[in-house]
C-alpha positions in Angstrom: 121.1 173.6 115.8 121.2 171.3 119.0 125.2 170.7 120.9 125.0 167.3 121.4 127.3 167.6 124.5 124.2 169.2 125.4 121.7 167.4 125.4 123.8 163.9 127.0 124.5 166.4 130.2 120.7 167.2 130.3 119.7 163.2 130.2 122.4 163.2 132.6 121.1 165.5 135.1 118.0 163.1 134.8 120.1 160.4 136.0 120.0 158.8 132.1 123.7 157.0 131.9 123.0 153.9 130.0 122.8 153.8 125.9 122.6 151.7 123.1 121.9 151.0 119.5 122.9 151.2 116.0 125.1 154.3 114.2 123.3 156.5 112.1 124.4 159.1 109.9 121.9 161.9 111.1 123.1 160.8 114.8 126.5 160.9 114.0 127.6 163.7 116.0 125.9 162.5 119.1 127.6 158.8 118.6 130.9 160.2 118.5 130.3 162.5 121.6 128.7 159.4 123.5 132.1 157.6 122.6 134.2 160.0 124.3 136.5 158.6 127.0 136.2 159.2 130.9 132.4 161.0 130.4 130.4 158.5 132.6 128.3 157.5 130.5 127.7 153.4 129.7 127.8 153.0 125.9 127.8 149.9 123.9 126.5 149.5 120.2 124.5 146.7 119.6 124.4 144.1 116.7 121.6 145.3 115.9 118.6 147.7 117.3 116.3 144.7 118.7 119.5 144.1 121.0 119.5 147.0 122.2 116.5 147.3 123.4 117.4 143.9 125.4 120.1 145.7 127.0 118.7 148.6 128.1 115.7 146.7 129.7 118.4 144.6 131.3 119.9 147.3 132.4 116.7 148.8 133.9 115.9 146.0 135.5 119.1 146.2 137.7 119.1 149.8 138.4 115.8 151.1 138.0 117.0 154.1 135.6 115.7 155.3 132.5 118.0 153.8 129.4 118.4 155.1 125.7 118.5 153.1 122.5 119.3 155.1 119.7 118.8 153.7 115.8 118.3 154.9 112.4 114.2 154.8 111.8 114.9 152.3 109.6 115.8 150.2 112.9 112.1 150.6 114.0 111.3 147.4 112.5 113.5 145.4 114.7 112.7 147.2 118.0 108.9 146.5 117.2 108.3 142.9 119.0 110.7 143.7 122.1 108.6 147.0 122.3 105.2 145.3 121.8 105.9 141.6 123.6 109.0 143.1 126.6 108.5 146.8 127.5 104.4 147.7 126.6 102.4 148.5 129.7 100.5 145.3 129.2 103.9 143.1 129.9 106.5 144.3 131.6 106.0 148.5 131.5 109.2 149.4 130.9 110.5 152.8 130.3 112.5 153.3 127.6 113.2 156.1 125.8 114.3 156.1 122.1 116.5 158.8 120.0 115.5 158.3 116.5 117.5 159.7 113.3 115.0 160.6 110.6 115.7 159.8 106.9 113.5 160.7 104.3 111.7 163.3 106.7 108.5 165.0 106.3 108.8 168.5 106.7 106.3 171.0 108.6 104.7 171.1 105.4 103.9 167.8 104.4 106.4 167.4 102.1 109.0 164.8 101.9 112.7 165.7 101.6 114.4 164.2 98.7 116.4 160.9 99.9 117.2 157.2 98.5 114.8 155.6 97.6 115.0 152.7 100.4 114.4 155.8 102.9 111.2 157.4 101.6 108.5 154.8 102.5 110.6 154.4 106.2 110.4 158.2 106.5 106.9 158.6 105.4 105.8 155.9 107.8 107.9 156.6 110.8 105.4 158.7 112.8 102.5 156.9 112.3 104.6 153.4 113.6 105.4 155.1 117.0 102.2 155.9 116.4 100.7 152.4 116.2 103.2 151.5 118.4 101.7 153.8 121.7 104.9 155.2 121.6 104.5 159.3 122.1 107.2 161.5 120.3 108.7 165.3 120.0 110.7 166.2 117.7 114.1 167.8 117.4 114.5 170.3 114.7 117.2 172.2 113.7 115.8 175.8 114.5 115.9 174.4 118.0 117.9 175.9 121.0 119.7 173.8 123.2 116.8 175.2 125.6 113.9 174.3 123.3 115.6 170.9 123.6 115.9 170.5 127.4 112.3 171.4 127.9 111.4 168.8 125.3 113.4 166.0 127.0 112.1 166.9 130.6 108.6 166.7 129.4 109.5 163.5 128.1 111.2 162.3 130.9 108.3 163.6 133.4 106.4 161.1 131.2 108.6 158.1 131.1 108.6 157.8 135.1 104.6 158.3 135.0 104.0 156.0 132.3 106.7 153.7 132.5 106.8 153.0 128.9 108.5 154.1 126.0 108.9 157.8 124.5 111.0 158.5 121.3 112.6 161.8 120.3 112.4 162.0 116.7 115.8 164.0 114.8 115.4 165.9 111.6 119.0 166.5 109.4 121.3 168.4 110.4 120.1 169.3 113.9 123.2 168.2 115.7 126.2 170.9 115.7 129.4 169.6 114.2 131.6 168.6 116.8 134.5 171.1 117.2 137.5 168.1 117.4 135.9 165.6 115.0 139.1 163.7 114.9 139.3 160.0 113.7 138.9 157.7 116.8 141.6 155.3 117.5 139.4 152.6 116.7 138.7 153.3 113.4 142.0 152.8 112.2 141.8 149.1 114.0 143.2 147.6 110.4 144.9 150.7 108.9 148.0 149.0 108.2 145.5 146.7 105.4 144.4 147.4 101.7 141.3 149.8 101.3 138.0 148.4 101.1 138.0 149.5 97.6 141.2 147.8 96.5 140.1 144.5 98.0 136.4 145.0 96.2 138.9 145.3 93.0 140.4 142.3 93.7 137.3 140.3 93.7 135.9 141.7 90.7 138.7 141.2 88.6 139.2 137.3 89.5 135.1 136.3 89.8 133.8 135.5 86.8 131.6 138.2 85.1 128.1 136.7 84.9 128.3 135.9 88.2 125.7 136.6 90.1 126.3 139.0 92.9 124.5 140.4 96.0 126.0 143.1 97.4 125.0 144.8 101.0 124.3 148.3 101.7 126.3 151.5 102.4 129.7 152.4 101.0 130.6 148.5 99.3 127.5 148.8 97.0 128.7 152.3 95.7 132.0 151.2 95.2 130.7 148.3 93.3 128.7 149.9 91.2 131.5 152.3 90.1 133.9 149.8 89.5 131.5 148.0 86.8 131.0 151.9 85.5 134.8 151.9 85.5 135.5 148.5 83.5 132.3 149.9 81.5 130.3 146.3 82.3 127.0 146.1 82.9 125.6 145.4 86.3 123.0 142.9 85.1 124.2 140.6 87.3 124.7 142.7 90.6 121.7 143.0 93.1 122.3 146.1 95.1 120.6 145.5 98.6 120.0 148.8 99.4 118.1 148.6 101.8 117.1 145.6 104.9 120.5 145.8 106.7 121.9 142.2 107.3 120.2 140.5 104.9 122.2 140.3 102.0 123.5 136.8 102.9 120.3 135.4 102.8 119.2 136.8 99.8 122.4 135.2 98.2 121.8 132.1 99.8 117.8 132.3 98.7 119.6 132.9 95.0 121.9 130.2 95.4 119.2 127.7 96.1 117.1 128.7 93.1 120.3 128.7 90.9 121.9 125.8 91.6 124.6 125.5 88.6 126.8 128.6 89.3 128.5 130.0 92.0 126.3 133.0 93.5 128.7 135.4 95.8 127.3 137.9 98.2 129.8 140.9 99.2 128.8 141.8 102.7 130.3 144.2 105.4 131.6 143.1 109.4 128.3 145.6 110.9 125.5 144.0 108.6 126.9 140.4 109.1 126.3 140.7 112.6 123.1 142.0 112.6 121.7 139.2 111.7 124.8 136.6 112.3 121.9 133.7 113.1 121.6 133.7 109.1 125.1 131.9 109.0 123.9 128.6 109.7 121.3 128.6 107.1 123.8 130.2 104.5 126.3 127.8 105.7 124.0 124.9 104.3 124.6 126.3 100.2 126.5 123.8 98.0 127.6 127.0 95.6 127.6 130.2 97.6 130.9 132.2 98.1 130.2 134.7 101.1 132.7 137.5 101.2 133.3 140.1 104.8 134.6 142.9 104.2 135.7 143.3 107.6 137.2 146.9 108.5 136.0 147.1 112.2 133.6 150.3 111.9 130.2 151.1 110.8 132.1 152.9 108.1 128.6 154.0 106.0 127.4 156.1 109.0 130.1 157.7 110.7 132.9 154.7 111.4 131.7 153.8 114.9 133.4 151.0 115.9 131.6 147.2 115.5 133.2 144.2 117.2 134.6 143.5 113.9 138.1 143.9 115.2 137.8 142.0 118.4 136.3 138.8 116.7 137.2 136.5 113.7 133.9 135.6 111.3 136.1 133.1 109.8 136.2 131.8 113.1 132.0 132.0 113.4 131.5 131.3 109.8 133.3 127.9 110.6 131.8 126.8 113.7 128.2 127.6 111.2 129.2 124.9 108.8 130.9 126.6 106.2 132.9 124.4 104.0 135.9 126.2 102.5 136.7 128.9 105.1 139.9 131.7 105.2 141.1 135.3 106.9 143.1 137.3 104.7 144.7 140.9 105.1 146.8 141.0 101.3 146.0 141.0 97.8 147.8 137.7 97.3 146.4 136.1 100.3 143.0 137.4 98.8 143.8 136.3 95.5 144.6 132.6 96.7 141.3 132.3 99.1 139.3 133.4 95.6 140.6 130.7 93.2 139.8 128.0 95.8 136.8 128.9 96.2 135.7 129.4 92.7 136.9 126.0 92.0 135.8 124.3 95.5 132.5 123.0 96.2 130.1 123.6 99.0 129.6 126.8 100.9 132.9 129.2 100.9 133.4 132.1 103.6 136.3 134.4 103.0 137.1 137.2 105.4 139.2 140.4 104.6 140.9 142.4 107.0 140.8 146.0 105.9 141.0 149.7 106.5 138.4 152.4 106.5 137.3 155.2 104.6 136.3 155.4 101.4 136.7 158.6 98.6 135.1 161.3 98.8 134.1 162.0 95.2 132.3 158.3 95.1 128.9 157.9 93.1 125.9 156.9 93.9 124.0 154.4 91.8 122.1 155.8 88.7 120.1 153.0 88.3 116.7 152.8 90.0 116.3 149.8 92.5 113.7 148.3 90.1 115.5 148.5 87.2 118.2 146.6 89.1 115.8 144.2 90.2 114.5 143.6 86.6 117.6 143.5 84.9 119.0 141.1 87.5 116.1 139.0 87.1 116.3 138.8 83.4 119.9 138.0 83.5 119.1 135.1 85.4 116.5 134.2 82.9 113.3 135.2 84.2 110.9 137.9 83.3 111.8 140.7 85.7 108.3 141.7 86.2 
């Protein structure tokens, strides 16, 4: 296994003190060590993994250094067209290079490692889009040295100041070393004082109407849905689980809403994927029936709890300045309970943003239900076919 103090003070001896992306799980360990205070290194997490890929060519452009944008290889879609239309050697050839975190890996054998569902198509697929992409890769395993590593990343490097274009290192599970202190940063507790995630999801399921329809995003808030129905033994006919496509649960609620006109239609969504695609707002904004619902703790909690800018801004705020018609910040159940009955009675679009804490249990469940017999069910629920 790789020390991922290890390899940053390698890129640094290559003069590699710029980085940005999105928090993956896989990539957890070397988040947390870039986030460490008073180690020169530049580190700012982007909305989303297009971003940061802006960024870091800005940031080349001023100081002529190589830059790193990390991401889940789910992310790949979103650095594709700043790759292909910014940095490819036929526009503006610039280096770049790209630590990727691996889900639903192939191994040395061919053979896929078992992981959700919306991972194994991204996994299968990742080599061959770097591929497509002219972007050359190694990859770090976890039978790797910290010295295997360093000659990997200077080979890499050699290439990126030749080529001046990007190079990716590819990261199989488990190949970062848990980090000796992994302590809760300060920032993760930016609403500790709140309710839990989990209490607040409660809240909302109790007082919206069940029949409802629901889209809910991904990560911890769709597990903790989906118990909750398990718990109050309902069925979840009416929840769509957006499992996958990180962002975009508003506007699948708001492509439900318009379709389904004579109910309310709510989408549960989370501070990190609300601003990965925040543009979506003023489209969602537009829904006579939609209640839209931030859970807004301040972290990438799913991944690792890396801090967003969820507790420096207020998506009330944003939401309202969009167009939203009924909009509230709340931080109690009661405060929580009034915003709900508004808006189930209001009309127009309704944004309601909740102030909470992190962390979720340990012992939570993952969904039982394949994604397309969610999608059927929902479907028929709604009084269509499903097929």
């Amino acid at each position: 296994m790789l020390s991922s103090t290890v390899i940053i003070d390698v890129l640094k001896k290559e003069d590699v003190c710029f980085y940005s992306g999105v928090p993956d799980s896989l990539l957890k360990e070397f988040c947390m060590e870039l986030d460490k205070p008073d180690n020169g290194i530049n580190h700012i997490i982007a909305a989303n993994e297009g971003c940061a890929v802006g960024m870091a060519i800005g940031n080349y452009l001023v100081t002529g250094k190589i830059p790193v944008v990390y991401l889940q290889n789910s992310g790949i879609g979103n650095i594709t067209n700043p790759v292909c239309s910014l940095s490819a050697e036929e526009v503006f050839r610039i280096p770049l290079l790209f630590i990727i975190g691996w889900r639903g890996e192939i191994d040395q054998n061919g053979i896929q490692l078992a992981d959700e569902p919306q991972h194994r198509m991204q996994g299968e697929t990742t080599l061959s889009l770097l591929e497509s992409l002219r972007i050359p890769y190694s990859i770090l395993t976890p039978e790797m040295e910290d010295e295997n590593a360093e000659e990997i990343i200077s080979e890499l490097i050699t290439l990126l100041r030749h080529s001046l274009t990007p190079v990716a290192l590819v990261v199989r599970k488990n190949t970062f070393k848990k980090l000796k202190n992994n302590k809760v940063l300060p920032y993760i507790s930016a609403f500790k004082e709140h309710m839990s995630r989990e209490h607040a999801l409660e809240e909302c399921v109790t007082r919206i109407p069940y029949g409802t329809p629901v889209v809910c995003t991904t990560g911890m808030l769709s597990r903790e849905l989906f118990e909750i129905r398990e718990k109050n033994g309902v069925s979840h006919n009416y929840d769509f689980l957006n499992i996958g496509g990180m962002g975009l649960a508003s506007q699948i609620a708001y492509g439900i809403s318009v379709a389904y006109p004579n109910g309310k239609v709510i989408c549960l969504d989370g501070d990190g994927a609300c601003l990965m695609h925040m543009g979506g707002l003023t489209n969602s904004a537009d829904a006579s029936n939609l209640i839209h619902i931030i859970f807004n703790n301040g972290a990438h909690d799913s991944v690792g709890g890396q801090k967003t800018k969820g507790a420096q801004q207020s998506f009330s705020a944003i939401a309202a300045a969009c167009g939203y018609t009924d909009v509230s910040r709340v931080s109690t159940p009661d405060e929580l309970r009034s915003s709900l009955v508004q808006a189930l009675n209001g009309t127009g679009s309704s944004f309601i943003e909740i102030l909470c804490c992190t962390g979720s249990r340990a012992d939570l469940c993952r969904p039982f239900i394949s994604p397309l017999d969610n999608k059927k069910d929902f479907m028929q629920s709604l009084n269509n076919s499903g097929e």
